[in-house]
Structures are given as structure tokens and as C-alpha cells.
TIKOL-960937 format. One record per residue (C-alpha): chain; x, y, z; residue in three letters. Coordinates in steps of 0.2 Angstrom, whole numbers, plus 2048, in hexadecimal, padded with zeros to 3 digits. Layout:
N
@cadena: A px: X py: Y pz: Z residuo: ALA
...
This chain:
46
@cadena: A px: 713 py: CD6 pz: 16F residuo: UNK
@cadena: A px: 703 py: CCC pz: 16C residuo: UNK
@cadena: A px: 700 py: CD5 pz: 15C residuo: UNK
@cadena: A px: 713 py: CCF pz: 155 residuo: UNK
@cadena: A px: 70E py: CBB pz: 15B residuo: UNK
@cadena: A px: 6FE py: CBD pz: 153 residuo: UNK
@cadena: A px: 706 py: CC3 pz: 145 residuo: UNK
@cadena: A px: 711 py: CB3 pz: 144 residuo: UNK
@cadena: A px: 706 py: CA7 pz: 149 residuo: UNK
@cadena: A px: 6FB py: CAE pz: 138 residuo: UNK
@cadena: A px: 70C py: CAB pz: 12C residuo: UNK
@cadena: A px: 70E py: C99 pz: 133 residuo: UNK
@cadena: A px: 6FB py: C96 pz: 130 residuo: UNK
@cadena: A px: 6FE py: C9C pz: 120 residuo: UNK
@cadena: A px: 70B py: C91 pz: 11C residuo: UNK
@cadena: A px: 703 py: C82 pz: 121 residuo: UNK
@cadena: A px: 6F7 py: C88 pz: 114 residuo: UNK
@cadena: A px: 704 py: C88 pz: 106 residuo: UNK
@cadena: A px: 70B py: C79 pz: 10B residuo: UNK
@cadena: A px: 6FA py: C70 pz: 109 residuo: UNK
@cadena: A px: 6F9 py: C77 pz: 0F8 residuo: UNK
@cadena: A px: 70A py: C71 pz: 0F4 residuo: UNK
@cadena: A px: 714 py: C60 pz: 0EE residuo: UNK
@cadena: A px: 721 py: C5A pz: 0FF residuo: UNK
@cadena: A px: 730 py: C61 pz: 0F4 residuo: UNK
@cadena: A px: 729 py: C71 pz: 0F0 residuo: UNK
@cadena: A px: 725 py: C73 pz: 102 residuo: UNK
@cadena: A px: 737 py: C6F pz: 106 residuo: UNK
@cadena: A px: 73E py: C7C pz: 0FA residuo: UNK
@cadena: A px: 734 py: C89 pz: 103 residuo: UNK
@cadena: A px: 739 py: C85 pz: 112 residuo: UNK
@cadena: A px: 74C py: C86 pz: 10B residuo: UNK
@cadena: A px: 748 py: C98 pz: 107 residuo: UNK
@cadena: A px: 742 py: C9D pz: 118 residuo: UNK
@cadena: A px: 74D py: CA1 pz: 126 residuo: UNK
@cadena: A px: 743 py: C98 pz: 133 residuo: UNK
@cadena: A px: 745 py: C97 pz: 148 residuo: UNK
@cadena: A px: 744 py: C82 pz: 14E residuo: UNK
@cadena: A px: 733 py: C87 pz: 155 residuo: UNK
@cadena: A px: 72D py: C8F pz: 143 residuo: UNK
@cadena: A px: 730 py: C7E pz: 13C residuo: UNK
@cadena: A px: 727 py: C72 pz: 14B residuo: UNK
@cadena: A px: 718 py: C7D pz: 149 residuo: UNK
@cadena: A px: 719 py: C7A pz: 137 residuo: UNK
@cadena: A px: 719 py: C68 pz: 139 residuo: UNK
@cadena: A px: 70B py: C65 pz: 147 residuo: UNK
């Protein structure tokens, strides 16, 4: 179980990578793409 948490927590991490590299809008379309849980997206906004 840890090994699966760690394995999300490294995705988000990730993402908040790409969003940094990225324009608002662009961020937005990804995020349009992705099938994400309301906890997936507060973590990606802290």
C-alpha cells in the first residue's frame, strides 16, 4: 500500500512540475485530459 501512495504522491509532484513549466491555460487543458479524484486536484493546487 505505501509503495502505491508513493507512487501517486511522485505523479502529483510531477505535475506540479509541468504546471510550472506551463501557461494557466495549457495547465487547464491537461487537467481536462486527466481523470482526476477532488483530493488529486487540492493537492495540485496547495
Amino acid at each position: 500500500m505505501e509503495e502505491f501512495f508513493d507512487e501517486d504522491m511522485t505523479e502529483i509532484e510531477s505535475m506540479r512540475e509541468e504546471r510550472k513549466k506551463m501557461r494557466e491555460k495549457d495547465f487547464a487543458k491537461l487537467i481536462n485530459k486527466k481523470d482526476l479524484s477532488e483530493f488529486e486536484l487540492d493537492e495540485l493546487f496547495m
